[in-house]
N, CA, C and O atoms as CSV, one atom per row, in Angstrom:
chain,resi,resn,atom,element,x,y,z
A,1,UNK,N,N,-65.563,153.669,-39.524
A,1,UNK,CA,C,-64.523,153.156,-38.652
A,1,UNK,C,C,-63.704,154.324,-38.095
A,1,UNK,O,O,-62.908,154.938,-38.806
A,2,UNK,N,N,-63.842,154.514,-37.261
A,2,UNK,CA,C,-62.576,155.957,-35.800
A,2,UNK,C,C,-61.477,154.899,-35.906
A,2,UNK,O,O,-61.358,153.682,-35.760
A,3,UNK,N,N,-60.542,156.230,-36.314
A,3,UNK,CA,C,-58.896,156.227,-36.188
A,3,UNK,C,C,-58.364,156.143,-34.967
A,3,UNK,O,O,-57.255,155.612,-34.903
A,4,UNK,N,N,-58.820,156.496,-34.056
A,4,UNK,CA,C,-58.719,156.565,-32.663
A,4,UNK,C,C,-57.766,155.659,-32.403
A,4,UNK,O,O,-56.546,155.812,-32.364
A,5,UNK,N,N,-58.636,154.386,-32.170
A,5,UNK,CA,C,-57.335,153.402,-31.606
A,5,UNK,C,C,-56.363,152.951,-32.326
A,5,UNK,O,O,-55.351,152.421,-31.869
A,6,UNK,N,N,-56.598,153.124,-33.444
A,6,UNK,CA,C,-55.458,152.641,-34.477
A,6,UNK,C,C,-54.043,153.652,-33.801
A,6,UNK,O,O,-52.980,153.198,-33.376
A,7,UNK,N,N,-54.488,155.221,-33.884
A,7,UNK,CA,C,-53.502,156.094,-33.448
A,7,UNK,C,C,-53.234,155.982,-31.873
A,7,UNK,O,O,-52.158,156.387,-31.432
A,8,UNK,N,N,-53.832,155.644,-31.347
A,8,UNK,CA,C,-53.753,155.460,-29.836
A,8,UNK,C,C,-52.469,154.183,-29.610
A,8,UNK,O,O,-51.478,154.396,-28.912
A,9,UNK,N,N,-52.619,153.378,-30.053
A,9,UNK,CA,C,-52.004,151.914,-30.424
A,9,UNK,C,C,-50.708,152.182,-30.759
A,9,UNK,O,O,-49.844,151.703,-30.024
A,10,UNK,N,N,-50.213,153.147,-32.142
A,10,UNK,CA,C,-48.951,153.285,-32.357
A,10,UNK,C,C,-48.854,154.463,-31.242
A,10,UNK,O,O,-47.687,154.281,-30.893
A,11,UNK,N,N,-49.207,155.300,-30.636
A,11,UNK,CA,C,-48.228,156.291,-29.919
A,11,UNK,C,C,-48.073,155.672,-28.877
A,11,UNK,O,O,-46.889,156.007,-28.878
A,12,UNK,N,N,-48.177,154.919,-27.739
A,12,UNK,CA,C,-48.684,154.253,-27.062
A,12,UNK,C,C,-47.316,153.528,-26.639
A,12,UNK,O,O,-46.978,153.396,-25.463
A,13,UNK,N,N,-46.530,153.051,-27.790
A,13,UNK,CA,C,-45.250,152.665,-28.475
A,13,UNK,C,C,-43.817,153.910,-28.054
A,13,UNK,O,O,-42.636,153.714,-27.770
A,14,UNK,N,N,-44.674,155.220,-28.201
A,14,UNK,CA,C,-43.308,156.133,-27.893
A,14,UNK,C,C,-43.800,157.057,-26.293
A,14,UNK,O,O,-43.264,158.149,-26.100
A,15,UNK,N,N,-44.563,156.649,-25.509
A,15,UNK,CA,C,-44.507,156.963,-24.240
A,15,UNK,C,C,-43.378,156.614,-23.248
A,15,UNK,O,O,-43.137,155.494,-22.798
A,16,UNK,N,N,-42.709,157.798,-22.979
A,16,UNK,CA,C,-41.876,157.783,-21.908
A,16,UNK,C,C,-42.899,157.428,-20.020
A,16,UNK,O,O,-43.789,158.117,-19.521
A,17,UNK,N,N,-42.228,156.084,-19.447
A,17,UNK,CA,C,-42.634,156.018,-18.691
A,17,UNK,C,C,-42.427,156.527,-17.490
A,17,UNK,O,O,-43.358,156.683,-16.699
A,18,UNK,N,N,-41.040,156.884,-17.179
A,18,UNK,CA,C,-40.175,157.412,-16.142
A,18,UNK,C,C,-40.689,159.192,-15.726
A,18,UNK,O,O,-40.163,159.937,-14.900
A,19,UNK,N,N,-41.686,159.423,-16.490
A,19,UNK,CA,C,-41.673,161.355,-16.032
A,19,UNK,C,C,-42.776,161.467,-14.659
A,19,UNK,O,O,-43.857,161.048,-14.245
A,20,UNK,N,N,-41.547,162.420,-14.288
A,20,UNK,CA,C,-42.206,162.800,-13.666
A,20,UNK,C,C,-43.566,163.982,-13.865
A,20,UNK,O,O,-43.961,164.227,-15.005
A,21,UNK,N,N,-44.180,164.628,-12.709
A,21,UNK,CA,C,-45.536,165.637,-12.924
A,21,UNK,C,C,-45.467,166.457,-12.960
A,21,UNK,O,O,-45.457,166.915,-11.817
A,22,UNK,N,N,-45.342,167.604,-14.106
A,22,UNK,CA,C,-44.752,168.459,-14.285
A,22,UNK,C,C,-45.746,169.347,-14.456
A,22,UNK,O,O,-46.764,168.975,-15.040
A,23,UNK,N,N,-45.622,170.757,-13.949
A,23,UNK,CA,C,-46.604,171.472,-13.350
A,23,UNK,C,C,-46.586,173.102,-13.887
A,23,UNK,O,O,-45.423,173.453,-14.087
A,24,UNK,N,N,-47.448,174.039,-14.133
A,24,UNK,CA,C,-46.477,175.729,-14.216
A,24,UNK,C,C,-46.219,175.907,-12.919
A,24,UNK,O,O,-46.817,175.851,-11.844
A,25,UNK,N,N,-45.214,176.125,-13.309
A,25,UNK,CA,C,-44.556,177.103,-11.820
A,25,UNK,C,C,-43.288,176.230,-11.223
A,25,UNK,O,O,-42.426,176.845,-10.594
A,26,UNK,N,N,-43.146,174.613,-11.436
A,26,UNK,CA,C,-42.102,174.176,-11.160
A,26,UNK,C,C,-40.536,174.407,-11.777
A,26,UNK,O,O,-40.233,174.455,-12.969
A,27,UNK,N,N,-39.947,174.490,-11.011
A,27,UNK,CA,C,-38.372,174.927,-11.336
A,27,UNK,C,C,-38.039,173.365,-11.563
A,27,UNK,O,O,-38.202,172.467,-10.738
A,28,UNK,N,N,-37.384,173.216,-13.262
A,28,UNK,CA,C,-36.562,171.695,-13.200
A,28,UNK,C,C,-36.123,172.046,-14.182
A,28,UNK,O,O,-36.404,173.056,-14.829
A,29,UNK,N,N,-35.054,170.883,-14.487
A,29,UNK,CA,C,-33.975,171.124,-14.746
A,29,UNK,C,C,-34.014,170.107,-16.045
A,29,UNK,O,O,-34.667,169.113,-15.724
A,30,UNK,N,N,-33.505,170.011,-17.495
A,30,UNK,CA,C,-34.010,169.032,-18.381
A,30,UNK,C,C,-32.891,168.829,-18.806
A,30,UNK,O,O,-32.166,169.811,-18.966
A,31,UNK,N,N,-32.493,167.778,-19.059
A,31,UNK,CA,C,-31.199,167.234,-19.862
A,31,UNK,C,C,-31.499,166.685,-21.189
A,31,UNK,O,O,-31.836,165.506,-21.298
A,32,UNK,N,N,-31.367,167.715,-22.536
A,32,UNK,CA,C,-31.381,167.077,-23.701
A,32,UNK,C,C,-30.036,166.820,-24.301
A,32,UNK,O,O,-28.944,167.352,-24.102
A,33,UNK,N,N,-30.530,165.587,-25.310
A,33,UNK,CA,C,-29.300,165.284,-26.118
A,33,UNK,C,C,-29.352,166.577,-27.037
A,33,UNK,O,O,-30.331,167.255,-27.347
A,34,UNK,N,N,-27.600,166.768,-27.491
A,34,UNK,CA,C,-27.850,168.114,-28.471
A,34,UNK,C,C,-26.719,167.205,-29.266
A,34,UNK,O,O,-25.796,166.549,-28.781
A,35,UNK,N,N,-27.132,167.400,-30.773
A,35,UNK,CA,C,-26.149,166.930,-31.729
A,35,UNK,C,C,-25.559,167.678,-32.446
A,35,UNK,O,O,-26.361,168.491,-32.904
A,36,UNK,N,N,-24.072,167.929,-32.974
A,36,UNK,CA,C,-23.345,168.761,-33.455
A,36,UNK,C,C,-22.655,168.380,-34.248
A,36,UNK,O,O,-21.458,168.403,-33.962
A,37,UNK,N,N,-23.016,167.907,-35.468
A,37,UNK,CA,C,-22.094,167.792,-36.694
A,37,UNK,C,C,-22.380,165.878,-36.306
A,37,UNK,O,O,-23.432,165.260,-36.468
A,38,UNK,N,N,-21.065,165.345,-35.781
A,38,UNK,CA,C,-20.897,164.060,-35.371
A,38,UNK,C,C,-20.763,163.773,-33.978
A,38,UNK,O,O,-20.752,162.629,-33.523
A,39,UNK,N,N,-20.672,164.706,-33.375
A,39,UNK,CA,C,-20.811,164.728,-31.612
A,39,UNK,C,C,-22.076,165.333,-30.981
A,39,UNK,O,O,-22.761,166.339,-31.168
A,40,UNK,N,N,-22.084,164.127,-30.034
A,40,UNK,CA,C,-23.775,164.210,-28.999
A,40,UNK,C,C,-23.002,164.396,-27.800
A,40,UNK,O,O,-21.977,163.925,-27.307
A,41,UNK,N,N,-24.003,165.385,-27.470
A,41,UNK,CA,C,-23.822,165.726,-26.273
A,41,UNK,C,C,-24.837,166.063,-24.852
A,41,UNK,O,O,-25.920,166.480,-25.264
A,42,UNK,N,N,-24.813,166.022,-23.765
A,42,UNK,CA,C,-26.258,166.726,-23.092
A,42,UNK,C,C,-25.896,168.038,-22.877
A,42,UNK,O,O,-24.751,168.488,-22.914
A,43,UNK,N,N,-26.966,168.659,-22.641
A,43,UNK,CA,C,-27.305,169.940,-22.366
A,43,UNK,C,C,-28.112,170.025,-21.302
A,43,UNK,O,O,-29.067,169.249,-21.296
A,44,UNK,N,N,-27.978,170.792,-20.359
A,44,UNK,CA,C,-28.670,170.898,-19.177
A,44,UNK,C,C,-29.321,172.171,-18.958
A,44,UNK,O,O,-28.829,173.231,-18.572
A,45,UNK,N,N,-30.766,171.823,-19.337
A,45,UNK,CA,C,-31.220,173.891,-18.970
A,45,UNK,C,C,-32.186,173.730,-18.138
A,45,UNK,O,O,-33.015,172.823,-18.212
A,46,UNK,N,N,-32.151,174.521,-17.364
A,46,UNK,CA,C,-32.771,174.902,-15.975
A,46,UNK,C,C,-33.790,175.584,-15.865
A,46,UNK,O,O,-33.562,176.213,-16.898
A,47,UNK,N,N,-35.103,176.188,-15.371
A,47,UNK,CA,C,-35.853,177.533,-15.458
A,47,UNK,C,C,-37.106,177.382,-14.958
A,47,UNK,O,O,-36.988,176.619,-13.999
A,48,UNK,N,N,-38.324,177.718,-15.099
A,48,UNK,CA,C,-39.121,177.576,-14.118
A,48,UNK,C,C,-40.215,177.494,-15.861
A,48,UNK,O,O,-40.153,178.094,-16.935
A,49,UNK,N,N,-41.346,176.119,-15.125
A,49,UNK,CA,C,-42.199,176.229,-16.551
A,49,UNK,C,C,-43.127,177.228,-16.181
A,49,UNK,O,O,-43.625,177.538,-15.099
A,50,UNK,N,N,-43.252,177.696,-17.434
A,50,UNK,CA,C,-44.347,179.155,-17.367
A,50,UNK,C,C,-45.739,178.386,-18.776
A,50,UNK,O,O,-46.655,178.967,-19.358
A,51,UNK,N,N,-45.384,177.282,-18.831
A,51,UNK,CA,C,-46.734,176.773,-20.114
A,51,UNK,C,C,-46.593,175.735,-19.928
A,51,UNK,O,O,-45.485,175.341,-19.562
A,52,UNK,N,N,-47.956,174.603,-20.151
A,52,UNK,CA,C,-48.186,173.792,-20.501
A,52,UNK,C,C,-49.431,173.536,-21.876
A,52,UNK,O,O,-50.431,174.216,-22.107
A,53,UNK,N,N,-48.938,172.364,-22.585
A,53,UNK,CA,C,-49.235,172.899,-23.687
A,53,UNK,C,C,-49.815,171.262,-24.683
A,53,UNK,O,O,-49.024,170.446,-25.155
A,54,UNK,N,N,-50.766,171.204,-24.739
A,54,UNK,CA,C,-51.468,169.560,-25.507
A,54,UNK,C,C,-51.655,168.319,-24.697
A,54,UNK,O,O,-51.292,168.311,-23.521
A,55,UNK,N,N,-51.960,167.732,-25.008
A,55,UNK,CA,C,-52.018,166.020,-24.516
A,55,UNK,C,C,-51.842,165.196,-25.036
A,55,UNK,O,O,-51.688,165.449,-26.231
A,56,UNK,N,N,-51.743,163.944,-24.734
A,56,UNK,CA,C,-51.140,162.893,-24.934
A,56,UNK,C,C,-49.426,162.951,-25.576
A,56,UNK,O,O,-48.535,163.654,-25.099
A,57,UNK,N,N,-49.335,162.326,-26.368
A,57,UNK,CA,C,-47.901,162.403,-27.331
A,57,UNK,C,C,-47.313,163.639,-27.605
A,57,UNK,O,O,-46.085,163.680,-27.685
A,58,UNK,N,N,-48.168,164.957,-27.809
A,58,UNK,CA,C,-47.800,166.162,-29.130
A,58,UNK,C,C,-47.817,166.991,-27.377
A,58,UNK,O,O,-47.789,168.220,-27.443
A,59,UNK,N,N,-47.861,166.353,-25.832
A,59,UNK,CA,C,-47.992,167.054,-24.948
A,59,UNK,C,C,-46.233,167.904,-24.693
A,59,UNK,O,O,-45.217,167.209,-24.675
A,60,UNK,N,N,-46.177,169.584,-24.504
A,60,UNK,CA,C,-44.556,170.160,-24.229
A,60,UNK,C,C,-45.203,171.089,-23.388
A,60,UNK,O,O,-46.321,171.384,-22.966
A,61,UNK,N,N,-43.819,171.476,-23.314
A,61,UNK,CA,C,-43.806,172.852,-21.889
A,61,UNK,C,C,-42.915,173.855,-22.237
A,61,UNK,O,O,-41.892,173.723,-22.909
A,62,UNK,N,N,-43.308,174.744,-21.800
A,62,UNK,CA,C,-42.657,175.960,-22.283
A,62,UNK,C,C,-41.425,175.750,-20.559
A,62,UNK,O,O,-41.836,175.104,-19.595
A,63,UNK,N,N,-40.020,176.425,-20.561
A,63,UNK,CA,C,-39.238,176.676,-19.278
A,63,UNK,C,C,-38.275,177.865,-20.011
A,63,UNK,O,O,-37.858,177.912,-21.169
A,64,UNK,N,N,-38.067,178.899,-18.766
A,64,UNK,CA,C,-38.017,180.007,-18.784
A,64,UNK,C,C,-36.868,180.452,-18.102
A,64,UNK,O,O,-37.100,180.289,-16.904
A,65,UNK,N,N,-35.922,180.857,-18.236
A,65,UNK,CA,C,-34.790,181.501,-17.504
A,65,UNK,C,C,-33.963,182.852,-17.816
A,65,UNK,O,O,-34.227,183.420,-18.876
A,66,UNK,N,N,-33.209,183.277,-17.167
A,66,UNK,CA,C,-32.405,183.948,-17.321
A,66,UNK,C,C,-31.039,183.937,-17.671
A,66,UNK,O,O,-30.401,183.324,-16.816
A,67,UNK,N,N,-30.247,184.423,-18.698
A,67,UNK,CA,C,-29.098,183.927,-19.173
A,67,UNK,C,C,-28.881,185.052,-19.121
A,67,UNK,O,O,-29.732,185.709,-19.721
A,68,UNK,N,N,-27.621,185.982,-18.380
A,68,UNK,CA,C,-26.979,187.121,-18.424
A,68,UNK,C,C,-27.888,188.439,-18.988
A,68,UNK,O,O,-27.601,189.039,-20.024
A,69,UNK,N,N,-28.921,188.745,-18.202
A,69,UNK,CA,C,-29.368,189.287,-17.777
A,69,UNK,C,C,-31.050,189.311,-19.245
A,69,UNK,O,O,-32.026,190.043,-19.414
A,70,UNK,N,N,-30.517,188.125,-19.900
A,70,UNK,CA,C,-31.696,188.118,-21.469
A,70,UNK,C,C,-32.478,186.811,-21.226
A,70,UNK,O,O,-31.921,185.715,-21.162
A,71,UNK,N,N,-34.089,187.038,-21.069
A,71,UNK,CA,C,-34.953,185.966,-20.834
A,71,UNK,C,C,-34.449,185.026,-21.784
A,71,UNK,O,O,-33.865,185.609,-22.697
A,72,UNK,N,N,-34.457,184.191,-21.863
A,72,UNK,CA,C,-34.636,182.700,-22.757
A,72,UNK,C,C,-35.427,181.634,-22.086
A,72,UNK,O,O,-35.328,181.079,-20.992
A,73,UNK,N,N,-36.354,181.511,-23.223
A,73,UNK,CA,C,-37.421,180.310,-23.133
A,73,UNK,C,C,-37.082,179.318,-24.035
A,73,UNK,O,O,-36.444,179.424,-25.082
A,74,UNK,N,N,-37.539,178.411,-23.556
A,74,UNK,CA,C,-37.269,176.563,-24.931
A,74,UNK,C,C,-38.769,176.229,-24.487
A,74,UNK,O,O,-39.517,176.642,-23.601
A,75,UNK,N,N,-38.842,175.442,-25.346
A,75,UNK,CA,C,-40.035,174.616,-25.435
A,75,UNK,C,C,-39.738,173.346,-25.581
A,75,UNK,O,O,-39.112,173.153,-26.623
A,76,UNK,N,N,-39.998,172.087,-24.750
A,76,UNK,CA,C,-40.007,170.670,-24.953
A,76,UNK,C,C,-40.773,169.983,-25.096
A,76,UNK,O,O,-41.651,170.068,-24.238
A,77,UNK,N,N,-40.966,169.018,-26.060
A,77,UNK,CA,C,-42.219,167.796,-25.832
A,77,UNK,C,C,-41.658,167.070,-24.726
A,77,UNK,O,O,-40.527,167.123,-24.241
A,78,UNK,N,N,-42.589,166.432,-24.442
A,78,UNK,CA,C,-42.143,165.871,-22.983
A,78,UNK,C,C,-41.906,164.159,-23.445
A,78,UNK,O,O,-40.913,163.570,-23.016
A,79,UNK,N,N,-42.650,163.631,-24.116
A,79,UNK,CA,C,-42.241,162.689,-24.641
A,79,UNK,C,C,-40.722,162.378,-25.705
A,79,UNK,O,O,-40.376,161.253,-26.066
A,80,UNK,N,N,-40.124,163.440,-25.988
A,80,UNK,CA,C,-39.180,163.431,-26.420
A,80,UNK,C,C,-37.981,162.373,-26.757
A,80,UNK,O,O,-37.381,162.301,-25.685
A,81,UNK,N,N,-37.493,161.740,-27.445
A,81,UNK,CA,C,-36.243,161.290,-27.630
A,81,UNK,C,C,-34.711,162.067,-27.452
A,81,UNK,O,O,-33.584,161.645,-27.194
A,82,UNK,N,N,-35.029,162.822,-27.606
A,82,UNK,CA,C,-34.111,163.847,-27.105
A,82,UNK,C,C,-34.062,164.102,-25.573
A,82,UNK,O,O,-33.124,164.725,-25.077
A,83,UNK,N,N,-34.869,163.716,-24.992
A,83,UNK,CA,C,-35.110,164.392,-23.180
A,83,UNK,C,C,-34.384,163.280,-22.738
A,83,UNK,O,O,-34.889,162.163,-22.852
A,84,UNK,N,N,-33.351,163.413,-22.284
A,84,UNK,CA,C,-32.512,162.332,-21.441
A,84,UNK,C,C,-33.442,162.020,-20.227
A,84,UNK,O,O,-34.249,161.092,-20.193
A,85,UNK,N,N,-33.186,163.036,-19.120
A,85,UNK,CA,C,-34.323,163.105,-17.919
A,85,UNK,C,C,-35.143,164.701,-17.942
A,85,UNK,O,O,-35.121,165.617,-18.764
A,86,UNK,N,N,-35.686,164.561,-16.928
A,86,UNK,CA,C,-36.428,165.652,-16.518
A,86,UNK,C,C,-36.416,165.581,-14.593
A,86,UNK,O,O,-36.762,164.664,-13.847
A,87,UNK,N,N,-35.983,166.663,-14.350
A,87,UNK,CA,C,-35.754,166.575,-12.860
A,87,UNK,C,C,-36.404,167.514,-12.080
A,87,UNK,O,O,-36.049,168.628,-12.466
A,88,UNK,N,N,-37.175,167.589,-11.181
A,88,UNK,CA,C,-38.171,168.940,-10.927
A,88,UNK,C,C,-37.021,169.241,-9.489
A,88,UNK,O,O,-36.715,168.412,-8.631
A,89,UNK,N,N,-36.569,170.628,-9.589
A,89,UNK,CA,C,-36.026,171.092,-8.573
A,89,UNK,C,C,-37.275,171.589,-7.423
A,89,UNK,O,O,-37.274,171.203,-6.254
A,90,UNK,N,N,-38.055,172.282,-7.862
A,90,UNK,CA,C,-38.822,172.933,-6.779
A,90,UNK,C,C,-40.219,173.211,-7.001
A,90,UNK,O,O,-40.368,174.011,-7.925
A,91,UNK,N,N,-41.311,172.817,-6.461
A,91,UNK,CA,C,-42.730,173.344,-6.742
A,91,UNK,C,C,-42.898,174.813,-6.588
A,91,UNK,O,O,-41.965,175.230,-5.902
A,92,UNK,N,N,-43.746,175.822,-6.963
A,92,UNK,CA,C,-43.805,177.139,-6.346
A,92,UNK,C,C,-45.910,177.445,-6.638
A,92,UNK,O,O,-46.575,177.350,-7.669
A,93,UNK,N,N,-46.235,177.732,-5.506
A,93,UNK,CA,C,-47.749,178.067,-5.739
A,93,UNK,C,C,-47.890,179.218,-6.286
A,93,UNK,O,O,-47.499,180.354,-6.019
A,94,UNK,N,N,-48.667,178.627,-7.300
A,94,UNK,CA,C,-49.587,179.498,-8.624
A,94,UNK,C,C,-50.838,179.111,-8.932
A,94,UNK,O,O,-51.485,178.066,-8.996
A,95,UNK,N,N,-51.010,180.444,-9.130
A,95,UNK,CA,C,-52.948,180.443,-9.494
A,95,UNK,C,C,-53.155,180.040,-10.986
A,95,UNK,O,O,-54.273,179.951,-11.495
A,96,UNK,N,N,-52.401,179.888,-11.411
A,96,UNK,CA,C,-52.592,180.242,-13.423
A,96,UNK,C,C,-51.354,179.193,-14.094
A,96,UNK,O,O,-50.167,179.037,-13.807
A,97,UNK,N,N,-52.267,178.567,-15.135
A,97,UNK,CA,C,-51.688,177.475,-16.124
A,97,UNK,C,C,-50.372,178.156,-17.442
A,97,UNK,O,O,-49.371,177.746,-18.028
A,98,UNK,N,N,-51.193,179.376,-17.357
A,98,UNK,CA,C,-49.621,180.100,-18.022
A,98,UNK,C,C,-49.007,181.295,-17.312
A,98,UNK,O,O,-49.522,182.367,-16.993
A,99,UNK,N,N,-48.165,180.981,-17.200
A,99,UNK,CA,C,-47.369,182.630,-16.084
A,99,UNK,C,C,-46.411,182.784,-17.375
A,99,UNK,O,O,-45.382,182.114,-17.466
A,100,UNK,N,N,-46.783,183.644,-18.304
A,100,UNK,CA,C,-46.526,184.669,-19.291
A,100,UNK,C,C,-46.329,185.919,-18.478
A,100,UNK,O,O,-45.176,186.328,-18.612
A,101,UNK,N,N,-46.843,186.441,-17.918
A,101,UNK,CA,C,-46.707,187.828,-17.156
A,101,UNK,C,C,-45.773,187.836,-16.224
A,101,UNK,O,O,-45.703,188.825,-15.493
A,102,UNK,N,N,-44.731,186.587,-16.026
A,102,UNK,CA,C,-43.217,186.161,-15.382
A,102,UNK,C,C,-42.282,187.382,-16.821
A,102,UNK,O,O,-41.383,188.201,-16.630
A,103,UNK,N,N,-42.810,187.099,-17.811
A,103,UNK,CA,C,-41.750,187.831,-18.646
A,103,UNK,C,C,-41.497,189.292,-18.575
A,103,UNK,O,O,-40.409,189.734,-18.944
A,104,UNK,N,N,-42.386,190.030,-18.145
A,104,UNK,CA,C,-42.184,191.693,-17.451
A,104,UNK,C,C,-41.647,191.439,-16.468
A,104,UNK,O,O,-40.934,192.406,-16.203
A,105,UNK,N,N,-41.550,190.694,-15.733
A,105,UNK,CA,C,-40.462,190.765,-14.611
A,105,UNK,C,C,-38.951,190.376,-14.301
A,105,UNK,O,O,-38.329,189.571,-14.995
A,106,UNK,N,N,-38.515,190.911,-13.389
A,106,UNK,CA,C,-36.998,191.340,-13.381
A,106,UNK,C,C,-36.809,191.117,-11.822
A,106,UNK,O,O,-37.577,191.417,-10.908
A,107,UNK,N,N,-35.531,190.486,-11.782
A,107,UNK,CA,C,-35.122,190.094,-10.177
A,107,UNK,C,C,-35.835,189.560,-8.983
A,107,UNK,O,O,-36.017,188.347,-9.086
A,108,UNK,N,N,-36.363,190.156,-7.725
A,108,UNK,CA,C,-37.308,189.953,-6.893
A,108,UNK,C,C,-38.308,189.403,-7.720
A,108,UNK,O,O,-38.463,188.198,-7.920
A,109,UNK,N,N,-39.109,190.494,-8.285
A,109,UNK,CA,C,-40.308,191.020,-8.433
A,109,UNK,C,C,-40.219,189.023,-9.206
A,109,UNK,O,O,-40.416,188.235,-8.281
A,110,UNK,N,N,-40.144,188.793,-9.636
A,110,UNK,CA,C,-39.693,187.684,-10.134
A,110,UNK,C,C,-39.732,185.677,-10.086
A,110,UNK,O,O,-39.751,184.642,-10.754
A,111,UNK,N,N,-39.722,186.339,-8.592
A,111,UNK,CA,C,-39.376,185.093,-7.604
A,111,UNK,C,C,-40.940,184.735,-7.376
A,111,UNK,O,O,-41.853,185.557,-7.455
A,112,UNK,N,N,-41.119,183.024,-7.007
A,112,UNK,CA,C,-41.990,182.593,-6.992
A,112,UNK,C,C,-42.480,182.026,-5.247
A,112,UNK,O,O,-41.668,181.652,-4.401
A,113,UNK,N,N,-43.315,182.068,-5.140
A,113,UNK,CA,C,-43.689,181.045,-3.734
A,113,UNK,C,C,-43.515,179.273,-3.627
A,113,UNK,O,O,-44.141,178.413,-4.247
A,114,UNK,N,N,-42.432,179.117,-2.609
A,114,UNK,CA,C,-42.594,177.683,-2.193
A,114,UNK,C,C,-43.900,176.788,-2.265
A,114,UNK,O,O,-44.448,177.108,-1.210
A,115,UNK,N,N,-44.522,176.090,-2.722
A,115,UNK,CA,C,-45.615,174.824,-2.378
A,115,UNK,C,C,-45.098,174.191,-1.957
A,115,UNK,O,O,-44.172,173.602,-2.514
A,116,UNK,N,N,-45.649,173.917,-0.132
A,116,UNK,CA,C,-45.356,173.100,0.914
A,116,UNK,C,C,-46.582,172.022,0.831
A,116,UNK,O,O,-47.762,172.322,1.012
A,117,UNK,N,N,-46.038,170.553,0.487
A,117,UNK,CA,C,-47.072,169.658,0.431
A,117,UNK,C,C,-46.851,168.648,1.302
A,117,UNK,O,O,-47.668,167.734,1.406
């Protein structure tokens, strides 16, 4: 007997329906809940995804920014309870599923190309 649908069946249960298509290279913007002692709060971080990473349920993304002048990356499941929304600011054309080699770069050199669709 395959586990398959048995596991298919309960995750099936924690799919977020509302996401949008989230891509490497798109700039968006994610609003998680962050909890602190007894206060929830959102958090809003911004950055461009440089990974995508599994499928189905266990599916996250790596997003990448700059905070005073020091890379910082997060990683999200996308199915999350924690992910309030997910908002894609901007597409940018890329050849490659991981843009890791975004992290040697600095300012310009940096910047990505518009995808006009």
């Amino acid at each position: 007997m395959s586990l398959a649908p048995l596991v298919r069946a309960v995750e099936e249960e924690h799919y977020k329906a509302d996401l949008p298509t989230i891509e490497s290279g798109d700039t968006v913007r994610v609003h998680v809940r962050v909890v602190e002692g007894s206060r929830e709060r959102v958090q809003v971080f911004e950055g461009i995804v440089i990974a995508m990473h599994g499928e189905g349920l266990n599916r996250s993304f790596t997003v990448r920014r700059i905070a005073n002048n020091v890379g910082v990356e997060r990683r999200f499941l996308v199915h999350s309870p924690r992910i309030e929304k997910i908002e894609i600011v901007r597409h940018a054309r890329v050849r490659r599923k991981q843009l890791y080699y975004m992290r040697g770069l600095r300012g310009k050199a940096a910047r990505l190309k518009e995808r006009r669709d």
